[in-house]
C-alpha positions as CSV (number, residue, x, y, z in Angstrom):
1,X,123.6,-110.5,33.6
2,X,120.9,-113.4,34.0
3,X,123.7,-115.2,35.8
4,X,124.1,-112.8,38.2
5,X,120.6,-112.3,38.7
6,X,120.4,-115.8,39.4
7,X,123.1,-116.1,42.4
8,X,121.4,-112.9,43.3
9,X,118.3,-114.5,44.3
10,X,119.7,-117.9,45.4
11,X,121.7,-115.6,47.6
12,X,118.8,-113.8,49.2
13,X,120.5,-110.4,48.2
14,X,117.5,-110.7,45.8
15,X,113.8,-111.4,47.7
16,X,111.2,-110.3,45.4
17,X,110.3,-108.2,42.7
18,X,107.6,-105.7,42.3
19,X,105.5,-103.3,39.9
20,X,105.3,-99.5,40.4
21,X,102.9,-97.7,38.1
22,X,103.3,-93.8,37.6
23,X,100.7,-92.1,38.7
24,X,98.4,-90.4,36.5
25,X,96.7,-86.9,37.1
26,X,94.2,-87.2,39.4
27,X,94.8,-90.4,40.7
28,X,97.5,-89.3,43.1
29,X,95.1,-87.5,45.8
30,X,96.3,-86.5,48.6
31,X,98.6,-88.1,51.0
32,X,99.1,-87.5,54.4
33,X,100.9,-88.8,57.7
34,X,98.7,-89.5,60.7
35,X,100.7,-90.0,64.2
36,X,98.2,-92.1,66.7
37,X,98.4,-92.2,70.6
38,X,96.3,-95.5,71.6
39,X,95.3,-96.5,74.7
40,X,97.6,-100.0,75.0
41,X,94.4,-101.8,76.0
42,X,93.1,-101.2,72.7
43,X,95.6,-101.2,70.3
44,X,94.7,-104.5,68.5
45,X,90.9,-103.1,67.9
46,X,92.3,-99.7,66.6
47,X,94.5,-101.5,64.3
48,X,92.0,-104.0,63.2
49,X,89.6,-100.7,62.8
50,X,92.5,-99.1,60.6
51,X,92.6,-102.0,58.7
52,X,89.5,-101.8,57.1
53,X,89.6,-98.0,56.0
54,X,90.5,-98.7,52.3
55,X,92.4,-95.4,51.9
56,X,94.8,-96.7,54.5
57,X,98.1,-97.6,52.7
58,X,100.4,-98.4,55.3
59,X,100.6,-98.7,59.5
60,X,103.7,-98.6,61.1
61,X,104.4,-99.1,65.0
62,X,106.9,-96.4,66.0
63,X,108.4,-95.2,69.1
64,X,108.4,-91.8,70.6
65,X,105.4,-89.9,71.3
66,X,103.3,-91.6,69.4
67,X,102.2,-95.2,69.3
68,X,101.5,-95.6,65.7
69,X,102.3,-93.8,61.7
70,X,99.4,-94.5,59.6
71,X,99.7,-93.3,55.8
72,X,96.8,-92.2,54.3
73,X,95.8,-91.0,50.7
74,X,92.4,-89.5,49.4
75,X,91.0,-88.7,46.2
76,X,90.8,-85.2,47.8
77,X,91.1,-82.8,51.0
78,X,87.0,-83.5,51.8
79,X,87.6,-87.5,51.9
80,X,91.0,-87.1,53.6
81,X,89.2,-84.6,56.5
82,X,86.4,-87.1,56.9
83,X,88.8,-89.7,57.7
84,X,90.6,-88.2,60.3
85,X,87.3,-87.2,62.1
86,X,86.7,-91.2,61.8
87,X,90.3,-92.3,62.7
88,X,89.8,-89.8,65.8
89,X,86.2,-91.2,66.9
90,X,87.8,-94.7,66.9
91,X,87.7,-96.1,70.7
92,X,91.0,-95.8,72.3
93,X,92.3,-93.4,69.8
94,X,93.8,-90.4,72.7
95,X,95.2,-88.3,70.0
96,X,96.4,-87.2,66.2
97,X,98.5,-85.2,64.4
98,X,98.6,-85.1,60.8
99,X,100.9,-83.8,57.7
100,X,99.7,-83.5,54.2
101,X,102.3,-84.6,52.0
102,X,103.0,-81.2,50.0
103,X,105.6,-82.8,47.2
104,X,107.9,-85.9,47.7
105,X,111.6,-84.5,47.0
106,X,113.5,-88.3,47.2
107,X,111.4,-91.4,46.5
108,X,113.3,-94.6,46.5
109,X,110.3,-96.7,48.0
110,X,109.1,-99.8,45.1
């Protein structure tokens, strides 16, 4: 088995390895999916603006309607509204649409 773990990673089938801690009660929060429209002038300042909202677990360019996917989680549904009131106030921000994650039915993300 460590053998084939080995030519595994020499390989590059193998890339990395990674920790995921279960989730305790309470600590999960809420989770939600923000779409963005942003004006292409100021995309780089509405990501760099994203950046720094510590609740802000990933940012995803997409195409379609929307320019960008940010996921968001919150210790609750007041933190998680106050955000997207600040998300939508950001400067070249045109236009949100969110989903609040109700229960994950397939999770195969590490």
């Amino acid at each position: 088995m460590v053998a084939r773990i080995a030519r595994l990673e020499s390989g590059g089938a193998i890339v990395g390895y990674t920790v995921r801690l279960a989730a305790t009660e309470g600590e999960q929060g809420v989770q939600a999916f923000v779409n963005l429209a942003v004006s292409p002038k100021a995309a780089r300042a509405v990501i760099e603006r994203l950046s720094l909202l510590p609740e802000l677990r990933q940012l995803a360019a997409v195409s379609g309607e929307f320019d960008y996917l940010a996921v968001l989680r919150a210790p609750n549904t007041q933190r998680l509204d106050a955000l997207l009131d600040e998300i939508g106030e950001i400067d070249g921000v045109l236009s949100t649409t969110t989903s609040v994650l109700l229960a994950m039915r397939v999770d195969r993300v590490a």
